[in-house]
KOLTORMAR-729956 format. One record per residue (C-alpha): residue in one letter; x, y, z. Coordinates in steps of 0.1 Angstrom, whole numbers, plus 2048, in hexadecimal, padded with zeros to 3 digits. Layout:
KOLTORMAR-729956
aXYZ...
***
This chain:
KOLTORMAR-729956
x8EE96B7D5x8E29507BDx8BF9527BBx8BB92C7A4x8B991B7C5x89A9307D2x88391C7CAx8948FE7E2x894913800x86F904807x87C8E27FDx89F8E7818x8838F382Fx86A8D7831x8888BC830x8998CA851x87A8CF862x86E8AD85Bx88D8A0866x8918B8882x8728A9892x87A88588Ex8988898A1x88989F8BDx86B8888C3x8828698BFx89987A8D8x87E8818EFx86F8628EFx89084F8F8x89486A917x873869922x866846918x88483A933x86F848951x85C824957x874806961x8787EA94Dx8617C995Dx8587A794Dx8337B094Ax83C7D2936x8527C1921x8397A8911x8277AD8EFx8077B98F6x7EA7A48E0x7C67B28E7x7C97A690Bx7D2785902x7F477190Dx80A76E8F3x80C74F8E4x82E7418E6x83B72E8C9x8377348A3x81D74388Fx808730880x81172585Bx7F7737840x7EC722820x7FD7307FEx7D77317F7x7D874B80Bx7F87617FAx7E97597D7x7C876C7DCx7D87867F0x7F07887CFx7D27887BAx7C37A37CCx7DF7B87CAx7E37B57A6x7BA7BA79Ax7BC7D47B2x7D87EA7A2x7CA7E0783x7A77F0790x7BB80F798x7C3817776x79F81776Dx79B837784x7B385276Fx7A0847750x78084C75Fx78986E767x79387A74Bx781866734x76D885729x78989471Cx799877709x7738706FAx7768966EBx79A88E6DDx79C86E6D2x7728666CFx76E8416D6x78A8316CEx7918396F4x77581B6FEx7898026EEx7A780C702x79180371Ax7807E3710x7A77D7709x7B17DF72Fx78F7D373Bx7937B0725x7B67AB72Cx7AD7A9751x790795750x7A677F73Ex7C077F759x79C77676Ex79675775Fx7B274E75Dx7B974D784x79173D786x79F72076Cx7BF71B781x7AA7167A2x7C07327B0x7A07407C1x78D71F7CAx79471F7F3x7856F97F6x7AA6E87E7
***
């Protein structure tokens, strides 16, 4: 018996399990979720109580997809901040304080990216 593959078995485990379940509760619900017939009321999109509007939704300003854009990238960028935080200790031991202007770099190349949006009116909701 080859014994490299050991170490897998969990791995083989977990995988058909997982999949295992999926397929029993998917089976399930298609055998039991067919109990109920099928009427016009059951079949429309429930909104908080409300009718559903019919027609289109309405359009959004690109406003709107900037600053959600934005957000996303200042808050990845925020993200990266946390792992240095942590072990900031340790680097300030190892490399002494060079490490801050690691730092002050990051921190200055987005508050550059900052202004930059501000200059550009990306965040100015009034246009």
């Amino acid at each position: 018996m080859d014994h490299s593959l050991a170490p897998y078995a969990s791995l083989l485990i977990h995988i058909v399990s997982g999949v295992g379940f999926a397929l029993t509760t998917w089976v399930g619900s298609l055998l039991l979720g067919r109990v109920g017939r099928a009427t016009g009321v059951k079949n429309v999109p429930y909104e908080c109580g409300m009718l559903p509007e019919p027609g289109p939704q309405p359009r959004f300003s690109v406003k709107f997809y900037l600053v959600a854009m934005l957000f996303i990238l200042f808050d990845i960028e925020i993200v990266f901040l946390y792992p240095w935080s942590v072990v900031y200790r340790e680097y300030l031991q190892q490399y002494g304080v060079e490490i801050l202007g690691v730092l002050a770099t990051f921190t200055a190349i987005l508050f550059a990216g900052y202004l930059y949006a501000i200059r550009k009116g990306a965040l100015d909701w009034s246009k």
